[in-house]
C-alpha positions as CSV (number, residue, x, y, z in Angstrom):
1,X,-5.6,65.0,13.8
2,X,-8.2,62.6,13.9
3,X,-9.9,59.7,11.8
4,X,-13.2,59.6,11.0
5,X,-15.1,56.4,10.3
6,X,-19.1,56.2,9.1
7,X,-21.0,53.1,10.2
8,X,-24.5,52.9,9.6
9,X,-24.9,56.7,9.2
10,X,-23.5,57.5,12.0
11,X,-19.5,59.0,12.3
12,X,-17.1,58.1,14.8
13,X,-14.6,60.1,15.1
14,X,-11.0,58.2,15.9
15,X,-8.2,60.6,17.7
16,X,-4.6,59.7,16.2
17,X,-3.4,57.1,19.2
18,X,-6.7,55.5,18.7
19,X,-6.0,54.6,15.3
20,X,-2.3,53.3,16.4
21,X,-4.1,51.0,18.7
22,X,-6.3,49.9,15.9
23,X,-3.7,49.8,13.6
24,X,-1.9,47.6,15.8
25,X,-4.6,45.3,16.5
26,X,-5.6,44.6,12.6
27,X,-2.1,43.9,12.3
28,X,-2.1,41.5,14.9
29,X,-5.3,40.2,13.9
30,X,-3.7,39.8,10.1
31,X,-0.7,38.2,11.4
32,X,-3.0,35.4,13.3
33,X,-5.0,34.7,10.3
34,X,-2.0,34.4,7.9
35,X,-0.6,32.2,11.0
36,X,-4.1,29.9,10.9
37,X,-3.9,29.9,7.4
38,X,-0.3,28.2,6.8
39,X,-0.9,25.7,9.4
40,X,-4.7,24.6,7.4
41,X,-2.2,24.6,3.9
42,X,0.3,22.2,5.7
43,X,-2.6,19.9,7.4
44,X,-4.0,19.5,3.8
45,X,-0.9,19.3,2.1
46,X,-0.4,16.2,4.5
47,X,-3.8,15.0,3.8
48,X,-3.1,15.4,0.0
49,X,0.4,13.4,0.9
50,X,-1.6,10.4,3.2
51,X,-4.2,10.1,0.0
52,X,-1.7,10.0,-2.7
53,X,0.5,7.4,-0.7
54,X,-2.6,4.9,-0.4
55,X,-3.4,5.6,-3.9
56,X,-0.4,4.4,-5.2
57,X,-0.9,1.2,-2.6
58,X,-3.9,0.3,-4.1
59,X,-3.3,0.7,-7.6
60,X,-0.2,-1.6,-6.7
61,X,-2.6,-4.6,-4.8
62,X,-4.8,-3.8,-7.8
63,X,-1.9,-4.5,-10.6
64,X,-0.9,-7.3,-8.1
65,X,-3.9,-9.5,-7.9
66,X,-5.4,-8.5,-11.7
67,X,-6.9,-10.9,-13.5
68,X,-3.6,-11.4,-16.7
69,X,-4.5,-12.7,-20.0
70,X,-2.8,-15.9,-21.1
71,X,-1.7,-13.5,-24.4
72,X,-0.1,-10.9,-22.0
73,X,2.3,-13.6,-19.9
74,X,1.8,-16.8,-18.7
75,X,2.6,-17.9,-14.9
76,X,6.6,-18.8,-14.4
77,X,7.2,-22.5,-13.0
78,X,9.4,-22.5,-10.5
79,X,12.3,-25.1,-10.4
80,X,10.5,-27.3,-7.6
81,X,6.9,-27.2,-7.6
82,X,3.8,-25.0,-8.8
83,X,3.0,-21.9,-8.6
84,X,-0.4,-21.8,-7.4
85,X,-3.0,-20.2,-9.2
86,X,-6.6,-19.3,-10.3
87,X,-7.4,-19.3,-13.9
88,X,-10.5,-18.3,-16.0
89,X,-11.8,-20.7,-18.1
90,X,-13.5,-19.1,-21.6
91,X,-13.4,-15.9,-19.3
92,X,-15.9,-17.0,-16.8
93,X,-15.1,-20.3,-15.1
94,X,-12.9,-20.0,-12.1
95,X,-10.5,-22.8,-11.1
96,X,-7.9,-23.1,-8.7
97,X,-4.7,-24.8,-10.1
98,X,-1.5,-24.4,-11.7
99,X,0.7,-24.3,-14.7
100,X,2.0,-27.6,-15.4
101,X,4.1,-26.8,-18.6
102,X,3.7,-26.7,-22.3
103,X,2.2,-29.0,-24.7
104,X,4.8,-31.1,-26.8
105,X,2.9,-32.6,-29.4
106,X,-0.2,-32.4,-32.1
107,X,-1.9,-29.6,-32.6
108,X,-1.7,-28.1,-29.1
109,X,2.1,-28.1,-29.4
110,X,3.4,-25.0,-27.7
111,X,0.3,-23.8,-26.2
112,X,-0.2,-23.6,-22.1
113,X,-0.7,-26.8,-20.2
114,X,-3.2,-25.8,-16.8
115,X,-4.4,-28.5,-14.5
116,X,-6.9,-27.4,-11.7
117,X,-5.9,-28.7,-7.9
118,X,-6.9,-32.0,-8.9
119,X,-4.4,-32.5,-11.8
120,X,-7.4,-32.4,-14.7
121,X,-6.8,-30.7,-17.9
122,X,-7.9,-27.3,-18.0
123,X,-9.0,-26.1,-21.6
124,X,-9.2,-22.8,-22.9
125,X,-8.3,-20.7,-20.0
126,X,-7.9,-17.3,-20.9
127,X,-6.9,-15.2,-17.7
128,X,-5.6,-16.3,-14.6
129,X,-3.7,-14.9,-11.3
130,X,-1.8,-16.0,-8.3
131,X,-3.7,-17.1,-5.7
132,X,-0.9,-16.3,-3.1
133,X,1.9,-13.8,-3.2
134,X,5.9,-15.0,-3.4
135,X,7.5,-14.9,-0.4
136,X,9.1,-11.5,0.5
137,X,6.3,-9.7,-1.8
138,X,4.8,-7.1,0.2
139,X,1.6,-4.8,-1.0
């Protein structure tokens, strides 16, 4: 028994152990592409894995060093000393500086005291962010 196989018009005629041999061959030559394929899935799926990972690192530096609304949360004051910082003043204005506490009186009482690095008053700041990160804060 035989095989018979047309390419461009023309027959070739396969005896039976020929088509073992090319049986086993295709196979062979399936078994290396399925091979090729799983390792190209596993480099991507690492690729997808290395991408994700510094996506999620730079959405955290971005959350980190974002410019904060004075509405959203104010800076904390630490026990000794200043945090410092840089605020926005009428949203455009940067200054360098730091929270120095809370009015006490008139009609500021209650709002946000900020003083910029020389200890002026800064007035209606509107955003500000740490200039530096605590200590043991990582990104």
């Amino acid at each position: 028994m035989s095989i018979v196989i047309e390419i461009d018009g023309e027959k070739y005629f396969l005896p039976e152990p020929a088509m073992h041999m090319r049986t086993a061959s295709l196979f062979v030559a399936v078994e290396q592409l399925k091979s090729q394929l799983a390792a190209e899935k596993d480099a991507y799926h690492r690729t997808c894995e290395r991408e994700l990972d510094y996506a999620t690192q730079l959405a955290k530096a971005k959350e980190k060093n974002r410019w904060i609304p004075v509405g959203e949360r104010l800076p904390e004051n630490p026990e000794h000393g200043f945090i410092e910082i840089e605020m926005l003043q009428d949203g455009i204005t940067p200054h360098g500086g730091y929270l120095e506490g809370f009015y006490k009186n008139g009609a500021s009482a209650g709002r946000p005291c900020f003083r910029d690095s020389n200890g002026c008053t800064v007035n209606n700041v509107t955003h500000w962010r740490p200039t530096t990160l605590p200590k043991g804060d990582k990104i």
